[in-house]
N, C-alpha and C positions, 0 to 999 in steps of 0.2 A: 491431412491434419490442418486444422484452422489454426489463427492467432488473436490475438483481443492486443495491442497494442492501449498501453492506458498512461498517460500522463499526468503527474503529479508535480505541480508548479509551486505552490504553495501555504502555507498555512499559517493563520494569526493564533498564538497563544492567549488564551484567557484567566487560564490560571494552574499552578504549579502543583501536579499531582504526586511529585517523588516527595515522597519524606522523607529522605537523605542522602546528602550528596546533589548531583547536578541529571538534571532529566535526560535520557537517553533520546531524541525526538524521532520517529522514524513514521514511515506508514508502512502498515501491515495487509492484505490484498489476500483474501482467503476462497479458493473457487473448490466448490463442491460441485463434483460429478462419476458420471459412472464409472468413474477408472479410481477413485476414494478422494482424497482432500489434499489440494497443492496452495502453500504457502509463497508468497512472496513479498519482499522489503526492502523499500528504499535502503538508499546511505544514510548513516545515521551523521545530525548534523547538533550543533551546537544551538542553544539557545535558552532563557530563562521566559518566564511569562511575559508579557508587552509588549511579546518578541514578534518580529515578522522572521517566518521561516521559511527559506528556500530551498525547492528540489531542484526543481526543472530537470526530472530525471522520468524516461517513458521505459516502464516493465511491459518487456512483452509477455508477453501470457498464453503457451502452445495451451490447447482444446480440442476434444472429439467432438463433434457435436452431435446430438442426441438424437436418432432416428426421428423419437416421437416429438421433436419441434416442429416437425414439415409435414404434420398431420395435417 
């Protein structure tokens, strides 16, 4: 079994998508393959738009990888 090891440092808000209430901030990391569809999500962090936002959080990400890549 492989891994993808992916880091997520951070990100500048530009403008406030929740209409109501206070924005939930997270990153969402969606990998499609042959075994069907795995989801995975930072820690959700506080922040309003103008905001700079921090993860400095690395999801590893287990993977089969696919015969037909090494064609």
């Amino acid at each position: 079994m492989s891994k993808i090891e992916l880091t997520i440092r951070y990100a500048v808000l530009k403008k406030n998508h929740d209409t109501a209430g206070k924005m939930e901030n997270y990153v969402k990391v969606t990998l499609h393959s042959n075994n069907g569809t795995s989801e995975f999500k930072t820690k959700l962090v506080d922040g309003d738009k103008n905001t700079n936002i921090t993860w400095n959080q690395t999801l590893v990400i287990p993977f089969q990888p696919s015969p037909q890549l090494y064609l």
